[in-house]
C-alpha positions as a printed Julia matrix, in Angstrom:
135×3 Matrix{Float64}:
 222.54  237.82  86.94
 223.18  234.3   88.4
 223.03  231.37  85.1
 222.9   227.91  86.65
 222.84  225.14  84.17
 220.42  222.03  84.79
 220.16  218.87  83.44
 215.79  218.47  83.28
 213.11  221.77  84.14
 211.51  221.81  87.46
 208.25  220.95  88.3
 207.08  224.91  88.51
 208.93  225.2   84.97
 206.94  222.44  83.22
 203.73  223.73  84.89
 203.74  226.85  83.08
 204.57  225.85  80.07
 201.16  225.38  78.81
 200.23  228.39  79.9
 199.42  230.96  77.58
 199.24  230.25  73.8
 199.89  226.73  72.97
 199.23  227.09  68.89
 202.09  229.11  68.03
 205.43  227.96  66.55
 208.04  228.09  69.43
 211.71  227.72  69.33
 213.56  226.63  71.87
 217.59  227.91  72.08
 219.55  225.01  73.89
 222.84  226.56  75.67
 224.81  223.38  76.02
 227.8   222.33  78.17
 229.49  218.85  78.08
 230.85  216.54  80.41
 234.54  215.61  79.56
 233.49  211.92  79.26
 229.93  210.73  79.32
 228.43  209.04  82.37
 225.37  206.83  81.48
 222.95  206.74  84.4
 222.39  203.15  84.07
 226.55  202.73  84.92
 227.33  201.68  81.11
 230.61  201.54  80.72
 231.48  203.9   78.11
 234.85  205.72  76.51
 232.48  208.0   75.01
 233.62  212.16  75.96
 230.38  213.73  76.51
 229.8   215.66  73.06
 230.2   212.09  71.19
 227.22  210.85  73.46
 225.17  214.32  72.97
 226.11  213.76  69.02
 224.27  210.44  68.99
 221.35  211.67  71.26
 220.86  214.71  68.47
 221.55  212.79  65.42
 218.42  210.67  66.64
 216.31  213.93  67.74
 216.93  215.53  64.39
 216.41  212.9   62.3
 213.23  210.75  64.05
 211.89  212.4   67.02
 211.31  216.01  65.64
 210.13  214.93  62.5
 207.28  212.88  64.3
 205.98  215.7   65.57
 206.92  218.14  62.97
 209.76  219.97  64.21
 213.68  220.41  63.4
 216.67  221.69  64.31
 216.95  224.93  62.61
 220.89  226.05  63.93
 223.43  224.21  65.86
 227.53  225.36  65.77
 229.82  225.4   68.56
 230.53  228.29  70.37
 234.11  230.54  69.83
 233.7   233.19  72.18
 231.55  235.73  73.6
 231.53  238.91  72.2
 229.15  241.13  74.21
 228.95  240.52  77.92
 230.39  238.65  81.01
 230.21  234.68  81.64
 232.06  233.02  84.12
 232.43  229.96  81.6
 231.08  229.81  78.46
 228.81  226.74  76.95
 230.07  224.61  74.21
 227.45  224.4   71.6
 223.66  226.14  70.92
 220.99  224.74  68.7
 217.75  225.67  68.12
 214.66  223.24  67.57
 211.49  224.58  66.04
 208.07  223.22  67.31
 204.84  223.75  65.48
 204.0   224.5   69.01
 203.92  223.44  72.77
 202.13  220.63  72.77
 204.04  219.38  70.15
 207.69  219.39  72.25
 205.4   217.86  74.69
 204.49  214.95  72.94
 208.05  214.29  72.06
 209.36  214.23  74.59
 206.79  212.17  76.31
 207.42  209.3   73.86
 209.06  205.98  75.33
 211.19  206.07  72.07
 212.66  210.03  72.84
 213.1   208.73  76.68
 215.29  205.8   75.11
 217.0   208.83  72.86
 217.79  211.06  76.14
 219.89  209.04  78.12
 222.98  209.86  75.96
 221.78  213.53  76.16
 221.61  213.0   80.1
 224.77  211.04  79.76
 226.54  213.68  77.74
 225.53  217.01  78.97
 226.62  218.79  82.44
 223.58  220.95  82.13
 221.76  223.34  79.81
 220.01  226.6   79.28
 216.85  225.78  76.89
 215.08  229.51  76.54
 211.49  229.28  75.29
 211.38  232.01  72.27
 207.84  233.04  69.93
 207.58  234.78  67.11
């Protein structure tokens, strides 16, 4: 099994998501690996490592964009080690946000406000698995 993280879905990713059922809660399981020291696209300077700009970007997720839409983070730790299985490298943190459904995520993360909100995740992360789950 190849695992390549990325940074934003692909166009055929975000094309199917609304496919299928779009009412049911969904929870999505971020896999997420930091850069040493952020990088803002915008060149900011910065002495920020990459978790500390993540931190900021999920401190403002958690506590104004998911509400808006009625979501929240329902589990975030760091990650220790693997215990079943075979990774070249393993990622530094999960979490997992609950959605009351699709278009929900979708309208958060279509807001000008979230956009302002993601460039520390974009500054902080080196990429990401986000897996779609449903009850």
């Amino acid at each position: 099994m190849k695992v390549k993280n990325k940074l934003r879905p692909n166009a055929l990713a975000m094309a199917g998501f609304l496919v299928g059922d779009t009412k049911s809660t969904i929870k999505m399981v971020n896999l997420l690996k930091f850069k040493k020291k952020a990088s803002y696209e915008d060149g900011r300077e910065t002495d920020l490592t990459g978790e500390e700009a993540y931190r900021i970007y999920a401190h403002e997720v958690s506590s104004i964009h998911l509400p808006k839409v009625g979501g929240s983070i329902i589990f975030s730790g760091k990650v220790s080690r693997l215990l079943i299985g075979e990774a070249e490298e393993l990622w530094d943190m999960v979490a997992i946000a609950e959605y009351p459904n699709k278009k929900a995520m979708l309208k958060m993360i279509s807001d000008k406000d979230y956009r302002e909100s993601e460039k520390h995740r974009a500054a902080g992360l080196e990429g990401q698995l986000n897996i779609e789950t449903m009850d």
